[in-house]
C-alpha positions in Angstrom: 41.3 57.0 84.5 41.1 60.9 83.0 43.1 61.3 79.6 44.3 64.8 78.3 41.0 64.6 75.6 38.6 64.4 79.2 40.7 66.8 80.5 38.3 70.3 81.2 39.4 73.0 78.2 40.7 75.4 81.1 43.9 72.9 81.6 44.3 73.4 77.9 44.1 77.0 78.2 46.5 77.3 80.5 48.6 75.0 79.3 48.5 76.2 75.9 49.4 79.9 78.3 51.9 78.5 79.7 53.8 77.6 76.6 53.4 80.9 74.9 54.6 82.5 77.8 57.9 80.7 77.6 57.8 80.9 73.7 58.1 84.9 74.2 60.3 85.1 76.8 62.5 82.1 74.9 62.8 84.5 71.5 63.3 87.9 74.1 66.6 86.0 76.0 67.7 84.8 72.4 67.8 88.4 71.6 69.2 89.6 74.6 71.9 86.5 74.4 73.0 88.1 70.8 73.6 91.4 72.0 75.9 90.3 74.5 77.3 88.1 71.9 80.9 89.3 72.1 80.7 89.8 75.7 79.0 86.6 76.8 77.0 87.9 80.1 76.9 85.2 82.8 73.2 86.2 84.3 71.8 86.1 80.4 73.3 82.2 80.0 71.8 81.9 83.6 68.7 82.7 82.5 69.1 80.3 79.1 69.7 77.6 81.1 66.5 78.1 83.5 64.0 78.3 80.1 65.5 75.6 79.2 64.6 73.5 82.1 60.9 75.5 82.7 60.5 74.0 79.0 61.4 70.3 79.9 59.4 70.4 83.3 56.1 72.2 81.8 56.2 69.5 79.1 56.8 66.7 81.8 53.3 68.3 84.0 51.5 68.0 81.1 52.7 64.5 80.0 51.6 63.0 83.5 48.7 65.1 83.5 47.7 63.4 80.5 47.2 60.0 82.2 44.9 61.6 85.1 45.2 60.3 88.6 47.8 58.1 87.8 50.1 60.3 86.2 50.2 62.3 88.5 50.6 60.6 91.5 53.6 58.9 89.7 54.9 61.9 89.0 54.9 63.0 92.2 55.8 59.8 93.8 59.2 60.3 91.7 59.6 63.6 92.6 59.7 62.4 96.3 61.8 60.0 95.7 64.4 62.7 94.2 63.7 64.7 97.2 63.9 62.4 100.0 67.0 61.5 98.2 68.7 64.8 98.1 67.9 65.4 101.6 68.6 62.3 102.9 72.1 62.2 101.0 73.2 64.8 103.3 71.2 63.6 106.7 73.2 60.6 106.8 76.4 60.4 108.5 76.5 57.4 110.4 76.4 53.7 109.4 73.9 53.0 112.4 71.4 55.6 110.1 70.9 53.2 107.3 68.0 50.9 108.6 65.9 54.1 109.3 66.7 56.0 106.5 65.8 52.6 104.6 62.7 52.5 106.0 61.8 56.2 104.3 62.7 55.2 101.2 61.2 51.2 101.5 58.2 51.9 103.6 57.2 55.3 104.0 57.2 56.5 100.5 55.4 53.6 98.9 52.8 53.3 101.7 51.7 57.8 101.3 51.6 57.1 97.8 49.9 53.9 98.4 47.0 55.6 100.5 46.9 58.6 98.0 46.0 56.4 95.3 43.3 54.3 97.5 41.6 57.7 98.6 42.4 56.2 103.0 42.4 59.9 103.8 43.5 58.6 107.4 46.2 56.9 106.9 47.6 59.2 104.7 46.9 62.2 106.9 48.2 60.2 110.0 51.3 57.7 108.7 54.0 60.1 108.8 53.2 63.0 111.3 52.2 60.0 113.9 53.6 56.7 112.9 56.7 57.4 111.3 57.2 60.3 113.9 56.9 57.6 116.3 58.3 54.6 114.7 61.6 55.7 113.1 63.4 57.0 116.2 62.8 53.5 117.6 64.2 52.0 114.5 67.2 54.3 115.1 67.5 53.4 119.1 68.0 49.8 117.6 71.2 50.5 116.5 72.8 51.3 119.6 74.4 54.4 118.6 73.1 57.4 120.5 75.5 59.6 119.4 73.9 63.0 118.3 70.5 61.2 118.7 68.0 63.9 118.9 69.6 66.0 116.0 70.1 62.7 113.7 66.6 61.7 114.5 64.9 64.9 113.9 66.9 65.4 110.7 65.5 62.3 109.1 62.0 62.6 111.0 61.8 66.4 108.9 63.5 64.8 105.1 60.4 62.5 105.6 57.9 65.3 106.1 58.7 67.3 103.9 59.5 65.1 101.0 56.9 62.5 101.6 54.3 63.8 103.7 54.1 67.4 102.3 54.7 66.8 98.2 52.3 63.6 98.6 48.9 66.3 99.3 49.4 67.6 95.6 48.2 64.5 94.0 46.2 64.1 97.3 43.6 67.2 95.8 42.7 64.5 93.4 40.9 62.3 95.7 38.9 65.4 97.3 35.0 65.2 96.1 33.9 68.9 95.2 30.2 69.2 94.7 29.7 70.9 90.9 33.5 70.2 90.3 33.9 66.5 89.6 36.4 65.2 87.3 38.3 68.6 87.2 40.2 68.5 90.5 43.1 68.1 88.1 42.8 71.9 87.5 43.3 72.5 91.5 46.6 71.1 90.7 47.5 73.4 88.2 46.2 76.3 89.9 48.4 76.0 92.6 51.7 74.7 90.9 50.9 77.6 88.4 50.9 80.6 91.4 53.5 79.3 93.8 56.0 78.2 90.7 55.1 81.4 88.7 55.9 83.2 92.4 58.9 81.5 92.8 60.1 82.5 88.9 59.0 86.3 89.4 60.8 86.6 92.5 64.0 85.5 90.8 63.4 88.1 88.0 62.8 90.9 90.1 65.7 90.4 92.2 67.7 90.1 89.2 65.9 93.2 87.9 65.0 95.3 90.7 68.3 94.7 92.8 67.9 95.8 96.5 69.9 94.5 99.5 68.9 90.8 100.1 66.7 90.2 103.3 69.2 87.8 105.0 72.7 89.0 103.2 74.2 86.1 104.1 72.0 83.1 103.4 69.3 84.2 101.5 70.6 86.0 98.6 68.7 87.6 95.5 65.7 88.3 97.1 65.1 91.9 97.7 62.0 93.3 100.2 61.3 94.9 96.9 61.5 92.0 94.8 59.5 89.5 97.0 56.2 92.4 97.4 56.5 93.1 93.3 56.6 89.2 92.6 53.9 88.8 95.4 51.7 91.1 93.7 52.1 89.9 90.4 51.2 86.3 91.9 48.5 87.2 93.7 47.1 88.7 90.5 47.7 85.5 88.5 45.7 83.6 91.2 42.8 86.1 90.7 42.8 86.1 86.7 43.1 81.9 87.1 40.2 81.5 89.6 37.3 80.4 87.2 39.4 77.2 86.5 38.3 76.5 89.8 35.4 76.2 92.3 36.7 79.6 94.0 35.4 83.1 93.4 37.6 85.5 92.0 38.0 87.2 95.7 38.3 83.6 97.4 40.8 82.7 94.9 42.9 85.8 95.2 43.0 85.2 99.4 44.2 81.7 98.5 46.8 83.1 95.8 48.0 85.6 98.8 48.2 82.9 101.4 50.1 80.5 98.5 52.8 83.0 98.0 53.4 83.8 101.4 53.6 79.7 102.4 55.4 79.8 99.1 58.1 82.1 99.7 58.5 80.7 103.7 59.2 76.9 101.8 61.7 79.2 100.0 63.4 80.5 103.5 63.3 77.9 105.5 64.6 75.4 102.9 67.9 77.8 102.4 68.4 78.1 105.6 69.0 74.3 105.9 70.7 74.4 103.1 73.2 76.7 104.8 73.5 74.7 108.1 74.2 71.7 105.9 76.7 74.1 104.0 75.6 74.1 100.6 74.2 76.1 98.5 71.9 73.7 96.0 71.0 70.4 97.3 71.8 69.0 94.2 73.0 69.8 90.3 69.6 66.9 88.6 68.1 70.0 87.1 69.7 72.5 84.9 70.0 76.1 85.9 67.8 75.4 89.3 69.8 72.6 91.4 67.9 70.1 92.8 64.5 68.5 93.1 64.6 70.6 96.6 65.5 73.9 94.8 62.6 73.6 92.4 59.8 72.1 94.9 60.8 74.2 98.6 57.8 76.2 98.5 55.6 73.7 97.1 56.1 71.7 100.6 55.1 74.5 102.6 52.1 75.5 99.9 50.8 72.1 99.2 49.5 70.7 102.3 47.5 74.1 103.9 45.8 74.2 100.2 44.9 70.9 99.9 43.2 70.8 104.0 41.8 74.3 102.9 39.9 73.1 99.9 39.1 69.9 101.7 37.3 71.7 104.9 35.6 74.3 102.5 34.9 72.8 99.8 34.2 69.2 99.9 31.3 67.4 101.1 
């Protein structure tokens, strides 16, 4: 099992980045929070709040990815579990739901994590998108209750893909076998929570900065065409300038930022649009300033799993 001191110096370097960057932009809001000191500014607070929790999380990546393999897929098993728990929270609305939504949380979720850990590339590529896909509905046509049955089943068939099946291929990268990389697919990891999270922050910033009439108005609010192409841009660059931490060129690994951001900022779309038809606006209040596990990890579901088949058809042996 890798330990921060067999860690490759690049995940220090970024690391070590990563902090600094949120060192200088701590001490700027600080100053900003002052000015505004007898007219307390509710975006500045906003903003307090979010370094605060970018601090706690940053420190909480490098803390798992100081035990290797196994810090990181704990990490990520838990962030599932938060997940699956957010959306399931608000799937379930019948008593007849609770064997299958059981089975998520009882079988599923161990059993992805389970075949993660093992390196059974089949089984974890095929248990949820064919098994589970299969096996849940019948678990639900158990109950009796076919009430709503197509929309009850395919809201608990999606909380399992995406907060199982899709968050489950970031510590999946680690199993991958990359000729001239080995022992440093924990820097694939960073490299793509570091572009689509860095994507997701900039496009926050720039819609608060930038203004500009929201694409979708009524659902999808502070993000601006203008602010999603700036932050884009800004992204794609940061993939480029981060590329020699990994097996990518510099242009291969700015066509993987670009196709991160866009995946990135879809996760971002489609999740609030199912957080409108459920008719909320955060799926939860378990992380300061961002909402819930959902809110912080929406793109990452839609980012993680064409990045990880990606490197694994190009890259591996």
């Amino acid at each position: 099992m890798n330990t921060l001191h067999h860690l490759p110096v690049q995940a220090g370097f970024v690391f070590i980045s990563i902090f600094a960057g949120l060192t200088v932009i701590s001490l700027l809001t600080h100053f900003i929070a002052r000015r505004y000191e007898m007219q307390p500014n509710a975006a500045v607070r906003e903003f307090q709040t979010r370094i605060s929790s970018w601090w706690v999380m940053t420190i909480v990546l490098l803390l798992a990815f100081w035990f290797g393999e196994i810090g990181a897929t704990l990490l990520f098993f838990a962030v599932s579990f938060a997940a699956l728990r957010e959306f399931m929270t608000l799937a379930y609305r019948r008593r007849s739901d609770h064997n299958v939504i059981a089975a998520c949380f009882y079988i599923l979720l161990p059993l992805q994590y389970y075949f993660v850990l093992t390196d059974w590339y089949g089984m974890f590529s095929a248990l949820i998108p064919v098994y589970a896909f299969l096996g849940l509905p019948i678990i639900a046509s158990l109950s009796g209750d076919t009430g709503n049955f197509i929309e009850r089943a395919a809201k608990i068939q999606w909380g399992a893909m995406l907060s199982i099946f899709s968050l489950s291929h970031v510590p999946a990268l680690l199993m991958l076998s990359i000729p001239g990389f080995e022992d440093r697919n924990i820097l694939l990891l960073i490299f793509m929570i570091a572009v689509v999270q860095v994507h997701d922050v900039l496009q926050y910033l720039c819609g608060r900065i930038l203004g500009g009439r929201s694409i979708f108005p009524d659902w999808f609010t502070h993000k601006s065409l203008r602010s999603v192409i700036v932050a884009w841009i800004l992204s794609v660059a940061l993939a480029a300038a981060l590329s020699f931490i990994t097996p990518f060129s510099v242009w291969q690994g700015t066509a993987i930022g670009a196709l991160l951001c866009t995946l990135g900022f879809c996760g971002n779309m489609v999740m609030a649009a199912i957080k409108r038809s459920f008719g909320i606006q955060t799926w939860s209040r378990l992380i300061r300033g961002h909402g819930g596990m959902l809110d912080r990890v929406d793109s990452i579901c839609f980012a993680a799993p064409i990045f990880f088949h990606i490197v694994r058809y190009y890259w591996t042996q």
